[in-house]
C-alpha positions as CSV (number, residue, x, y, z in Angstrom):
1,X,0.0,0.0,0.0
2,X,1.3,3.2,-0.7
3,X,1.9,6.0,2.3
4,X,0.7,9.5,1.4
5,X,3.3,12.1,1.7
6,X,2.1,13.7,5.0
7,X,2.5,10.4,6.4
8,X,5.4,9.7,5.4
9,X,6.7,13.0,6.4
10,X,5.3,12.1,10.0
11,X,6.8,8.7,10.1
12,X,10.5,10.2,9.4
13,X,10.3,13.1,11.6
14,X,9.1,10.7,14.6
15,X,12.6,8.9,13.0
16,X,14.3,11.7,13.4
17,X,13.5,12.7,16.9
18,X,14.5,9.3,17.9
19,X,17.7,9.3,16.5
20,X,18.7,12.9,18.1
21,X,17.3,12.5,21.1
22,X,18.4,8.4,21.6
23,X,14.9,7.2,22.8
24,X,12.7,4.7,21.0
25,X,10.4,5.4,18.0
26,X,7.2,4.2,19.8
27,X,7.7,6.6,22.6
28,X,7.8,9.6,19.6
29,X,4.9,8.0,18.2
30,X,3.0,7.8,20.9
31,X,3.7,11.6,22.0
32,X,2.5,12.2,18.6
33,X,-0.7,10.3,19.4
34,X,-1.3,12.2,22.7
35,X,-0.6,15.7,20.9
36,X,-3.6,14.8,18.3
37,X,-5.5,13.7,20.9
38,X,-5.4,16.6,22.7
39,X,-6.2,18.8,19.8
40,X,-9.0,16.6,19.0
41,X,-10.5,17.4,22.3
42,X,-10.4,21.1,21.9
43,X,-12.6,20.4,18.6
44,X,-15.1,17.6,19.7
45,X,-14.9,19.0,23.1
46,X,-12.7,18.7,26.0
47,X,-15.3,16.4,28.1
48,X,-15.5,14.1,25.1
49,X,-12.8,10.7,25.8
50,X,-11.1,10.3,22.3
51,X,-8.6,8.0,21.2
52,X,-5.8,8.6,18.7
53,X,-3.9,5.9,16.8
54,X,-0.9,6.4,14.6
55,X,0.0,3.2,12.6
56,X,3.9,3.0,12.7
57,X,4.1,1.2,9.6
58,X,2.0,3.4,7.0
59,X,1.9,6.7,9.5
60,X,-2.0,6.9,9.0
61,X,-4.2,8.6,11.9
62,X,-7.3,7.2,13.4
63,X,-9.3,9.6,15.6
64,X,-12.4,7.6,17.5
65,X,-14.6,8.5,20.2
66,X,-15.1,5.6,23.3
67,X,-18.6,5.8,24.5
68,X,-19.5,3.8,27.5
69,X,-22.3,1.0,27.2
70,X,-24.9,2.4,30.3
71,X,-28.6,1.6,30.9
72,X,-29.7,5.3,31.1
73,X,-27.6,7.4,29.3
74,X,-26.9,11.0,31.2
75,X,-23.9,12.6,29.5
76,X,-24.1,12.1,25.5
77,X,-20.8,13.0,25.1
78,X,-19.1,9.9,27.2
79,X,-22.3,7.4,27.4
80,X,-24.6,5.4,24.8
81,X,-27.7,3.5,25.4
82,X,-26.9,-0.3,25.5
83,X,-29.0,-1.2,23.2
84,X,-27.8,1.6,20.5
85,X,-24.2,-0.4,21.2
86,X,-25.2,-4.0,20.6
87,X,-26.2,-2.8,17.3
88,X,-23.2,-1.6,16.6
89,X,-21.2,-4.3,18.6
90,X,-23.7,-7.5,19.3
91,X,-21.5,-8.8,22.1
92,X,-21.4,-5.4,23.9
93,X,-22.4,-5.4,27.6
94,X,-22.6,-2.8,30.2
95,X,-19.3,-0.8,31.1
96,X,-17.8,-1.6,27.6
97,X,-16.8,0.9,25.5
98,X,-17.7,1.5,21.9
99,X,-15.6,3.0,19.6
100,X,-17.0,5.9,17.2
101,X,-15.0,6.6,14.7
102,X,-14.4,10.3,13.8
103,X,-13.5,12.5,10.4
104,X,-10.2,13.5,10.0
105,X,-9.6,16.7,11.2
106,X,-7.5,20.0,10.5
107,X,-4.8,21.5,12.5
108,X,-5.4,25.4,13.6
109,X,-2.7,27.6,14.6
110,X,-3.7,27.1,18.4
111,X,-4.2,23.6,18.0
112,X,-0.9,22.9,16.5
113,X,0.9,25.1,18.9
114,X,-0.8,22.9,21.8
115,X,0.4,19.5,19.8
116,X,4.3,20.7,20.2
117,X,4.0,21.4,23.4
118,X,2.6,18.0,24.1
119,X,5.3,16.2,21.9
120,X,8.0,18.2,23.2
121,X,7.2,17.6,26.9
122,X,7.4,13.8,26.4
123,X,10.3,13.8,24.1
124,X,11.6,15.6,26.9
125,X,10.7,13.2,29.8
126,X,11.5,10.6,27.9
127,X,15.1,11.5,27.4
128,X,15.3,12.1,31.1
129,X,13.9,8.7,31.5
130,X,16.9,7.6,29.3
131,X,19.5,9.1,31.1
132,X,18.3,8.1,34.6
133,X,17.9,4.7,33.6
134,X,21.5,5.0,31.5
135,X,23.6,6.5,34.8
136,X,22.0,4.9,37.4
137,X,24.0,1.5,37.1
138,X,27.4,3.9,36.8
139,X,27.7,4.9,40.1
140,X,30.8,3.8,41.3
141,X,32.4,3.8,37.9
142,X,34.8,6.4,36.2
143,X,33.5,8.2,33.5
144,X,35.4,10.9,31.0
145,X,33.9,13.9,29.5
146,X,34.2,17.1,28.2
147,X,34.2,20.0,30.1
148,X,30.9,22.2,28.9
149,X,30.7,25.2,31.0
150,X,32.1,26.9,34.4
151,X,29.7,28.1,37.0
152,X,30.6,29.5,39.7
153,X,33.6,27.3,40.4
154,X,31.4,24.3,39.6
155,X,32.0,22.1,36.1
156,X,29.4,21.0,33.9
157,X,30.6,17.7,32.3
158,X,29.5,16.9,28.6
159,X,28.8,13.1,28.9
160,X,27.6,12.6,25.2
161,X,24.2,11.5,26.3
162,X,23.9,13.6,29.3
163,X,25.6,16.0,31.6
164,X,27.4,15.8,34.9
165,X,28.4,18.6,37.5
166,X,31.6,18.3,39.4
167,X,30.6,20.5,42.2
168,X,33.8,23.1,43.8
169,X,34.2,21.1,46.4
170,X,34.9,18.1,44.3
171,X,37.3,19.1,42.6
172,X,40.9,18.7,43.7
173,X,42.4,22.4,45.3
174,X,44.1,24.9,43.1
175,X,43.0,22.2,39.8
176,X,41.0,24.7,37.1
177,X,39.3,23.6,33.9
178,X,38.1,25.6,31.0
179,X,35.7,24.6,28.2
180,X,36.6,22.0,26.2
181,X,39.1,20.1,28.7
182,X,39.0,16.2,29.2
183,X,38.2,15.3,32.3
184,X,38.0,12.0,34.2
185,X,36.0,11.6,37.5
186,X,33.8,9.5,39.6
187,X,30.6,9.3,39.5
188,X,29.3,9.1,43.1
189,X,25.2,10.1,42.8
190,X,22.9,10.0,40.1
191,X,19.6,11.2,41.4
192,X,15.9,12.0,39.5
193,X,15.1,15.2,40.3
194,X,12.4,18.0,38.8
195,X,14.6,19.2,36.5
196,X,15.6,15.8,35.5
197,X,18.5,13.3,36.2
198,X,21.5,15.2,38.3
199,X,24.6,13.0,37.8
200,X,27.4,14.1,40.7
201,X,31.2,13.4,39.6
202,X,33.9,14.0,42.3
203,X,37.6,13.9,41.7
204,X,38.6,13.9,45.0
205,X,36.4,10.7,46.9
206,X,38.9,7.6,48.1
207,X,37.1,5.7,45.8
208,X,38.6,7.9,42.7
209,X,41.8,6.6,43.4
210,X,40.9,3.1,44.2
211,X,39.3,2.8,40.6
212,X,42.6,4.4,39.4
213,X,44.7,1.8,40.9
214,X,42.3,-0.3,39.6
215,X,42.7,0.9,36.0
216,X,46.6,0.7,36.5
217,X,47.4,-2.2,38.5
218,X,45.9,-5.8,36.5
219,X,46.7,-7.5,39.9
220,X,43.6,-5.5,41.6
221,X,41.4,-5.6,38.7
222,X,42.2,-9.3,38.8
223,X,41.6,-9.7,42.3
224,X,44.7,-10.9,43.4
225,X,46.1,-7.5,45.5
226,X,43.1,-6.0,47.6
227,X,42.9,-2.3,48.4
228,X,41.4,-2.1,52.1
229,X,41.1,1.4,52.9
230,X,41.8,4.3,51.7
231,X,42.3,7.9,53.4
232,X,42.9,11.3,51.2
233,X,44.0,15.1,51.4
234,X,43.0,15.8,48.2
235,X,45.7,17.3,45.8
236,X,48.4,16.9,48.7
237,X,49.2,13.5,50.3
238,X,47.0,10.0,50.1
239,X,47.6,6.6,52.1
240,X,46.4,3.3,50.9
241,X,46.5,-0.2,52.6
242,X,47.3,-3.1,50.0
243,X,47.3,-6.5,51.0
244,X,47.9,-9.6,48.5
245,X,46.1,-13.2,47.9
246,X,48.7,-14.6,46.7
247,X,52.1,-14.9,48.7
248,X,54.0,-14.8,45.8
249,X,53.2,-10.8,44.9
250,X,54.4,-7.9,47.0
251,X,51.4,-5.8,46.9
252,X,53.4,-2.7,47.2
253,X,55.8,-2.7,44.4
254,X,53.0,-4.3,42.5
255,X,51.1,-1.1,42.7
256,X,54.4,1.1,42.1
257,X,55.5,-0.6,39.4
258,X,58.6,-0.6,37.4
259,X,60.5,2.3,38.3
260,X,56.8,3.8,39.9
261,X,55.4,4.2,36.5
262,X,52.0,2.6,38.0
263,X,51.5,5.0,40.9
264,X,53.1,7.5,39.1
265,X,49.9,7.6,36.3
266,X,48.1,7.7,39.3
267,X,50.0,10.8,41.0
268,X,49.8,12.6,37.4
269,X,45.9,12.2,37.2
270,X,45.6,13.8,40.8
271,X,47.8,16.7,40.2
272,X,50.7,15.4,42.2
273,X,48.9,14.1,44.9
274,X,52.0,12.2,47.0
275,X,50.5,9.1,47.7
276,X,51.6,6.1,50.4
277,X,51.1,2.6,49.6
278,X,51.2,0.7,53.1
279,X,51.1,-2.8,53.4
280,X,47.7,-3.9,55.7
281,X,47.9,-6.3,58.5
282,X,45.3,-7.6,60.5
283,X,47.3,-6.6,63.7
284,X,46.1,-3.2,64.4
285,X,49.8,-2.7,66.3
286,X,51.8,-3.5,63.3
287,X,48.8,-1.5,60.8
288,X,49.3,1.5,62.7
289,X,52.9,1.3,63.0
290,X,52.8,0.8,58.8
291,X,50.7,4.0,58.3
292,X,52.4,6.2,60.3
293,X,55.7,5.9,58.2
294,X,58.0,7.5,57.2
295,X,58.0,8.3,60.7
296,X,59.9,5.9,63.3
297,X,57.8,4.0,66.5
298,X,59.6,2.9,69.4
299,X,56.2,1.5,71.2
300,X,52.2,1.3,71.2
301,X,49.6,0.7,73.7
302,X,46.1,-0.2,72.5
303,X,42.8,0.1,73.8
304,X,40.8,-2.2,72.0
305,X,37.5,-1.5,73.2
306,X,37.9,2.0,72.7
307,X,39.7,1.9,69.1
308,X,42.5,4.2,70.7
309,X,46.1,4.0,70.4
310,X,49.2,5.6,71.7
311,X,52.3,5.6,69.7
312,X,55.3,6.6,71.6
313,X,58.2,8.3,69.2
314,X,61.9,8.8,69.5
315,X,61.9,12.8,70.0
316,X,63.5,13.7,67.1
317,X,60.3,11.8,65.1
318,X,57.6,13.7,67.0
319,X,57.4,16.0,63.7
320,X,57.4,13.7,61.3
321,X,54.7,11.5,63.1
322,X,52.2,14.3,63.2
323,X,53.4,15.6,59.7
324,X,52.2,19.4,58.3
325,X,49.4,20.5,60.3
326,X,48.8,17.2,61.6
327,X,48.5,15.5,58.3
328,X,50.8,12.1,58.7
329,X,48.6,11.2,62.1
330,X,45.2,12.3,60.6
331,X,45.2,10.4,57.3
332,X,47.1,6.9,59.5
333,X,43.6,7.3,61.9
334,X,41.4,7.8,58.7
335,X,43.2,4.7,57.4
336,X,43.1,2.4,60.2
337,X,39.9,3.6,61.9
338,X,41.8,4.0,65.2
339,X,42.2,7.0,67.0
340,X,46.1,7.8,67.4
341,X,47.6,9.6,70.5
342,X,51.4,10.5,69.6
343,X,53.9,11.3,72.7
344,X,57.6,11.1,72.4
345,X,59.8,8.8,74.5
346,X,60.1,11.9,77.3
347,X,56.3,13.0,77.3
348,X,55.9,9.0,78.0
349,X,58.6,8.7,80.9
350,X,57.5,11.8,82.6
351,X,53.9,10.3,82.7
352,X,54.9,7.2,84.0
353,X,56.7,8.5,86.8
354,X,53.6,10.6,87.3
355,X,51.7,7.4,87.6
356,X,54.0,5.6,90.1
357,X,54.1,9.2,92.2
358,X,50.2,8.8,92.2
359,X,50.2,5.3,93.3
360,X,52.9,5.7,95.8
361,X,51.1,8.3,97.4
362,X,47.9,5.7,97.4
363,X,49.5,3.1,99.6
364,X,50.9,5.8,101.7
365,X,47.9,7.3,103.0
366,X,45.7,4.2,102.6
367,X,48.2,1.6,103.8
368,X,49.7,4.2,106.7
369,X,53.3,3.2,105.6
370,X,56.4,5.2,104.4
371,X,57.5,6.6,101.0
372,X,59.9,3.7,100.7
373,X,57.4,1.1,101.1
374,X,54.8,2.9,98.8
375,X,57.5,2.7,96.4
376,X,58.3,-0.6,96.8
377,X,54.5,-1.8,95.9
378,X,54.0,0.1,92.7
379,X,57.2,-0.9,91.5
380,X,56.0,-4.1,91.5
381,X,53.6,-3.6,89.7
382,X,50.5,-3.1,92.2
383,X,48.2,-0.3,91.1
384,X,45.2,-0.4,93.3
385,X,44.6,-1.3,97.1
386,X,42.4,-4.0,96.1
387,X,45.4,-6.1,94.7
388,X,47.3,-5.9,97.9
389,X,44.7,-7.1,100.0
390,X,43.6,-9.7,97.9
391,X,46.6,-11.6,96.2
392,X,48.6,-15.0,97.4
393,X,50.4,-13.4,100.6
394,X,53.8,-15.3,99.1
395,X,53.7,-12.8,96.4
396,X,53.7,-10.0,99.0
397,X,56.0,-11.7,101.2
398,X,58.4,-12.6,98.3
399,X,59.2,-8.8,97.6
400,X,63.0,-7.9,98.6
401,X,63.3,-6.3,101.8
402,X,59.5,-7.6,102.7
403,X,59.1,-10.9,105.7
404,X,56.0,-12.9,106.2
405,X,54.9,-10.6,108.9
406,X,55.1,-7.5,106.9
407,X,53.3,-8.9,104.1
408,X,50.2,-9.9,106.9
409,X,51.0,-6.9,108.6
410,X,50.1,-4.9,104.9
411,X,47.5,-6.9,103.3
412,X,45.7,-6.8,107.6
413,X,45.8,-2.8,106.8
414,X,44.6,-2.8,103.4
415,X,41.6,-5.0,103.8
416,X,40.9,-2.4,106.2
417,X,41.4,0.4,104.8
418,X,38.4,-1.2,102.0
419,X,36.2,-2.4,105.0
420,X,36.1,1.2,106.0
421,X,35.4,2.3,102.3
422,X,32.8,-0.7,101.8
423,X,31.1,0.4,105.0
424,X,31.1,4.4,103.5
425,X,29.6,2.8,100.3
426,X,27.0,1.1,102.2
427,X,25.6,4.3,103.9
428,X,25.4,5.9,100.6
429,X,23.6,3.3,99.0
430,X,21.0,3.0,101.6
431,X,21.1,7.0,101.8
432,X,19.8,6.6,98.0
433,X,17.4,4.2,98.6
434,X,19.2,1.4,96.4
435,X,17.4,-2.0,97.1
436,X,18.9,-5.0,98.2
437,X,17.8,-6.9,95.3
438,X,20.5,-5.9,92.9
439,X,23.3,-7.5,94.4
440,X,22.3,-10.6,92.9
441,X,23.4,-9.4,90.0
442,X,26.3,-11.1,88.7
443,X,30.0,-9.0,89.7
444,X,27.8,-6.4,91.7
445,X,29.7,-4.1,94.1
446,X,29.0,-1.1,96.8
447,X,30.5,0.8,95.0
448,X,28.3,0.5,91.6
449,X,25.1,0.1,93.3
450,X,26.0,4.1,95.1
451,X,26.8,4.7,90.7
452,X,23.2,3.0,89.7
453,X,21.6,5.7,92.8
454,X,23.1,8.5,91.9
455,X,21.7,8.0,88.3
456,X,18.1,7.3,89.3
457,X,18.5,3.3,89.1
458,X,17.3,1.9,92.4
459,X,15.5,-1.7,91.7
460,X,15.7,-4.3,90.0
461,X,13.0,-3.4,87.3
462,X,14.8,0.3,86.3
463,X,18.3,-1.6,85.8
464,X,16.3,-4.0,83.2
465,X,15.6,-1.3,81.2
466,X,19.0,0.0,80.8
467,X,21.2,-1.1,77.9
468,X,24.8,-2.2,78.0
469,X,25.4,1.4,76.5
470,X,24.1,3.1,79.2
471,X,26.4,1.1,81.5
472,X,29.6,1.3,79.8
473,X,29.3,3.9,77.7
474,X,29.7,3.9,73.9
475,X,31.6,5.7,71.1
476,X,30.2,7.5,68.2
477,X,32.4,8.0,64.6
478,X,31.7,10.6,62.3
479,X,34.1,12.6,59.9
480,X,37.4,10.9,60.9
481,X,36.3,11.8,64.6
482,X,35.8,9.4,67.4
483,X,33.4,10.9,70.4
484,X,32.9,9.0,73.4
485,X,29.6,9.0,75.9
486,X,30.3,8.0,79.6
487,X,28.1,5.3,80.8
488,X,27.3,5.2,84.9
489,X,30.1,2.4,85.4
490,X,32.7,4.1,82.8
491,X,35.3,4.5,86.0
492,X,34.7,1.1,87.2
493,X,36.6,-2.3,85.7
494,X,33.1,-3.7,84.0
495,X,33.6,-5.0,80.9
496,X,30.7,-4.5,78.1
497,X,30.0,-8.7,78.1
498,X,29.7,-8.3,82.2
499,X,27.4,-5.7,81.8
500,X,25.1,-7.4,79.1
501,X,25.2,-10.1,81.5
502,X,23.8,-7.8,84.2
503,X,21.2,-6.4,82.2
504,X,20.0,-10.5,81.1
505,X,19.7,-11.2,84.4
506,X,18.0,-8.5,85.8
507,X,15.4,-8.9,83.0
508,X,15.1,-12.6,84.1
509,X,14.6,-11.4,87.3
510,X,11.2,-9.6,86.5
511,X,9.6,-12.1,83.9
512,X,10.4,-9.5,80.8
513,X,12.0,-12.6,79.0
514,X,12.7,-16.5,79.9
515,X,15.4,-18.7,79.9
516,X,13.7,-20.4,76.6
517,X,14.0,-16.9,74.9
518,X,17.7,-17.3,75.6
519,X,17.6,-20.7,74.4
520,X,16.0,-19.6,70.8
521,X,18.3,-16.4,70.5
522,X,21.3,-18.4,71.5
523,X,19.8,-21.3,69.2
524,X,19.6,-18.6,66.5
525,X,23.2,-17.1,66.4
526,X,24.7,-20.4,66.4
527,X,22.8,-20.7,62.9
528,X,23.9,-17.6,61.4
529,X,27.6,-18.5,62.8
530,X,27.4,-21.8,60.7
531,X,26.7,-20.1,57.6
532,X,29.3,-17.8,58.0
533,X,31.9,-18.3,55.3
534,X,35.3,-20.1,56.4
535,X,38.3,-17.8,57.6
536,X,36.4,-15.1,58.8
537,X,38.6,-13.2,61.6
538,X,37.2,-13.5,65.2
539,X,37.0,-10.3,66.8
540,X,39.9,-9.5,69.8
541,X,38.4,-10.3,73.3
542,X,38.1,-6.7,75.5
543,X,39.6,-5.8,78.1
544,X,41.9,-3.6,79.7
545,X,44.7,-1.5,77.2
546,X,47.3,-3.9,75.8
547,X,51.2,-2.9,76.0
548,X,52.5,-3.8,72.8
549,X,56.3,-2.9,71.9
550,X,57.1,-2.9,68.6
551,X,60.5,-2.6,67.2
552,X,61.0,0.4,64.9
C-alpha cells in the first residue's frame, strides 16, 4: 500500500527525533498520538474521551470517540444506550466501551501550537527517563567527558548523552578547567530530580583513586592485590593499605610498578597528589605502625575496646609522626579507623613517673606506711589497694626487703582500709534508697550500686531497662572523629560482656524474658555463625589497654 506524503513526512520526523534524542520510536509516536488527541478534544470538546492511533508502519491517523455502554444514558458525550451499542457491537455489555470513529480533522494555529508542546514535553521526559535509567547502574564507575561550561567554580561535564556537574568542592584544590578540557571523575550520585537526572562526579572521593589503581594495576582488577582502605588530602598526600592473595606478589611494588610508572599515572591524574602505599595487617599494632611511616615508632599501647592507640616516638620523630598540620597522624587514623595519641619517649617517661608518684602516694595514705614502702609496691607492679589485700600473701611476702609478717602486717591494713570504704559505700547506698535486690546481680559491688543511685537506678526493674550502653558507655564516629559517651560504670573495671550479662539477668529477674528466649536467641546465632563463610577473623576479646612494643 502506498503511504501518502504527509504520512510519510510524519513517520521520518518521529525517526528523526528518535535518533537525536536516543529514545525509541514508539515513545515519539505515541507523543504524537497524545498531541492529536489533545487537539481533538479542543474540537469535539474537552469532556469528550477520544482515542488517537498512529499506525507505525504506514503513518495513518485514526481519531475515535469511546462511549461507555450504560442503561440510562446521562452525559451524550461519554455514554450510549446499550442497546444503541449492541447494534453496533452485538457482544457489547454494560461498562464496555464503543468506539465511534471520527472524520479527520485540520490543524489550527492554536491547536498545533498545543500538539508541540505535548510532543516536546514527552520527548523531553523521555530522554530524562533515558538518562536516569543510563547513569543509574554507573555509580561507582569512572567516567570521562568534556568539560561544557564553568559556573561558579562548579563544572558542567559533557557526557555525550547527558551532563554531569563536578561540584567546587569536588574538585581537587588549586585544579582549574576551562571549556573543552577532558576530564575524568567518579561518579558518586545519580539522582531524578524535577529538573531531571542530576549526575554528581567527584575527583577527590577515596574511591577515585581506588578505581585508578584499579585501571593501573591488573593485579587488583584481577583480584589478586586488595585495596582495604583508603584515606585522602585531596591534591596533597593520600595513604592506601594493599594486601595480596597470593604470597608470591608484593602488593606494594605491584602497585608502584617498574620504576613507579604505576603510581606515578596515578600521581599525574591527581595533580601530584603524593601518595603512600602501606602494606595492611590484620594486627592493628603492626597496621598502625605501617601507616604512620615515614615516621619511626619505638612502642604502642592499644585500647581495643575503645579503638585508641598511643604511639610513643623517638623525639626527634615527634614532627614527622604528626606531619604538616597534623596531616601524617590524621590520614594513618582515617586509614586504620583507630584513634592515634602520639607522645615522644620523654612526654611518656614523665607520665609514668607521674603514675607511680600517684600510686605511691595511694599506699601511703591508705596503707599508713612510708615513702619507701609505697615505692616498693607500685614498682612491683601493684596499682590499686584492692590487689594488695587480695593476692597470694607469698607474692607480698616474696618482695626484697619484705618478711611474712610484713606482708600480713600490709595486706591486715589494706583490707581495712576497704572495710572502711565498703562500710562508707553502704551508707550511701542505703542514703539513695538502692534495694537490696541488685546485688544478685552477677559482679555487683558497693561501689556500683551508690553509681546506679546516683543515676536514678534503684530496683531491680529500672536496671532492666537500661542497655549495656548506658552502663559502659559507647563511642560514636563521624568525619574521621571518634566521640565518646560515659556510661554510669565508665570509671569502674566492667567489661561491656559483664554488663550485658547484668542487664539479662535482671530482666530474668522480673519475667520480661525466659530462659527459653535465651535458648532460641542463643539457638539462632549459632545458625547464622554456621553459615558464616570459612576464615572469617574473630573479633579480639576486650579488656583492659594492651602494651604492645614494637620494634621500629
Amino acid at each position: 500500500m502506498a503511504v501518502s506524503a504527509n504520512r510519510l513526512e510524519l513517520l521520518q520526523i518521529a525517526d528523526a527525533v528518535a535518533r537525536e534524542k536516543a529514545i525509541d520510536r514508539d515513545i515519539v509516536i505515541e507523543a504524537m498520538a497524545d498531541a492529536i488527541q489533545k487537539a481533538a478534544r479542543s474540537r469535539y470538546g474537552s469532556e469528550s474521551n477520544i482515542r488517537a492511533d498512529i499506525n507505525p508502519k504506514t503513518g495513518e491517523i485514526k481519531l475515535q470517540r469511546l462511549l461507555e455502554a450504560v442503561e440510562q444514558v446521562e452525559d451524550y458525550a461519554t455514554q450510549i444506550d446499550i442497546e444503541l451499542a449492541k447494534d453496533q457491537n452485538p457482544e457489547a455489555q454494560l461498562g464496555d466501551f464503543i468506539a465511534e470513529p471520527l472524520p479527520p480533522m485540520d490543524f489550527g494555529r492554536i491547536a498545533a501550537q498545543s500538539a508541540k508542546q505535548v510532543i516536546v514535553q514527552k520527548v523531553r521526559e523521555a530522554e530524562r527517563d533515558r538518562q536516569f535509567e543510563e547513569f543509574k547502574d554507573r555509580v561507582g564507575e569512572i567516567i570521562n567527558g568534556t568539560v561544557k561550561r564553568v559556573e561558579y567554580g562548579n563544572v558542567i561535564v559533557d557526557l555525550g548523552r547527558g551532563e554531569a556537574i563536578i561540584r567546587r568542592d569536588e574538585l581537587i584544590p588549586r585544579e582549574n578547567f576551562r571549556y573543552g578540557d577532558r576530564v575524568r571523575a567518579f561518579v558518586y550520585d545519580v539522582r531524578r530530580e524535577q529538573r531531571g537526572p542530576q549526575i554528581f562526579l567527584s575527583r577527590t572521593h577515596p574511591q577515585f583513586m581506588v578505581k585508578l589503581f584499579t585501571m593501573e594495576v591488573p593485579e587488583i582488577y584481577d583480584g589478586i592485590i586488595e585495596l582495604k582502605s583508603v584515606a585522602r588530602d585531596p591534591g596533597s598526600r593520600a595513604k592506601i593499605a594493599v594486601i595480596s592473595n597470593d604470597s608470591s606478589i608484593d602488593p606494594v611494588g605491584a602497585c608502584v610498578g617498574m620504576r613507579g610508572s604505576r603510581v606515578q599515572a596515578v600521581v599525574g591524574e591527581l595533580q601530584g597528589e603524593k601518595i603512600d602505599i602501606i602494606p595492611w595487617s590484620v594486627d592493628p599494632a603492626s597496621f598502625i605502625v605501617n601507616a604512620l611511616q615515614p615516621a619511626e615508632v619505638a612502642k604502642v599501647v592499644l585500647d581495643e575496646e575503645a579503638e585508641r592507640i598511643e604511639v610513643v616516638v623517638p623525639d626527634d620523630q615527634l614532627s614527622l609522626a604528626i606531619g604538616r598540620r597534623g596531616q601524617n597522624v590524621r590520614l594513618a587514623s582515617q586509614l586504620t579507623g583507630w584513634d592515634i595519641d602520639i607522645l615522644t619517649e620523654q612526654e611518656e617517661s614523665e607520665r609514668r613517673q607521674k603514675e607511680f608518684n600517684e600510686r605511691t602516694e595511694l599506699f601511703m595514705n591508705a596503707l599508713n606506711v612510708d615513702e619507701m614502702v609505697g615505692q616498693v609496691l607500685a614498682s612491683e607492679g601493684f596499682s590499686q589497694v584492692e590487689e594488695v589485700a587480695y593476692v597470694d600473701i607469698e607474692e607480698v611476702a616474696s618482695i626484697e626487703g619484705f618478711d611474712e609478717d610484713t606482708a600480713h602486717e600490709i595486706q591486715s591494713r589494706a583490707t581495712e582500709y576497704l572495710d572502711g570504704i565498703e562500710a562508707e559505700y553502704e551508707a550511701k547506698r542505703l542514703e539513695l534508697g538502692v534495694t537490696d535486690e541488685l546485688r544478685v546481680l552477677p559482679n555487683m559491688t558497693t561501689a556500683m550500686l551508690v553509681a546506679l543511685g546516683e543515676d536514678g537506678i534503684k530496683t531491680m526493674e529500672d536496671f532492666a531497662g537500661c542497655a549495656a550502653d548506658d552502663l559502659v558507655g559507647w563511642t560514636e564516629r563521624k568525619d574521621g572523629e571518634t566521640t565518646k559517651f560515659d556510661g554510669v560504670f565508665s570509671k569502674m573495671d566492667v567489661s561491656r560482656v559483664d554488663a550485658e550479662q547484668m542487664v539479662v539477668t535482671a530482666r530474668l529477674a522480673v519475667g520480661w524474658i525466659t530462659e527459653a528466649d535465651l535458648a532460641a536467641a542463643e539457638a539462632a546465632e549459632e545458625e547464622v555463625e554456621g553459615e558464616a563463610a570459612e576464615g572469617e577473623e574473630t573479633a579480639a576479646p576486650e579488656g583492659d589497654a594492651t602494651e604492645v612494643v614494637a620494634e621500629a
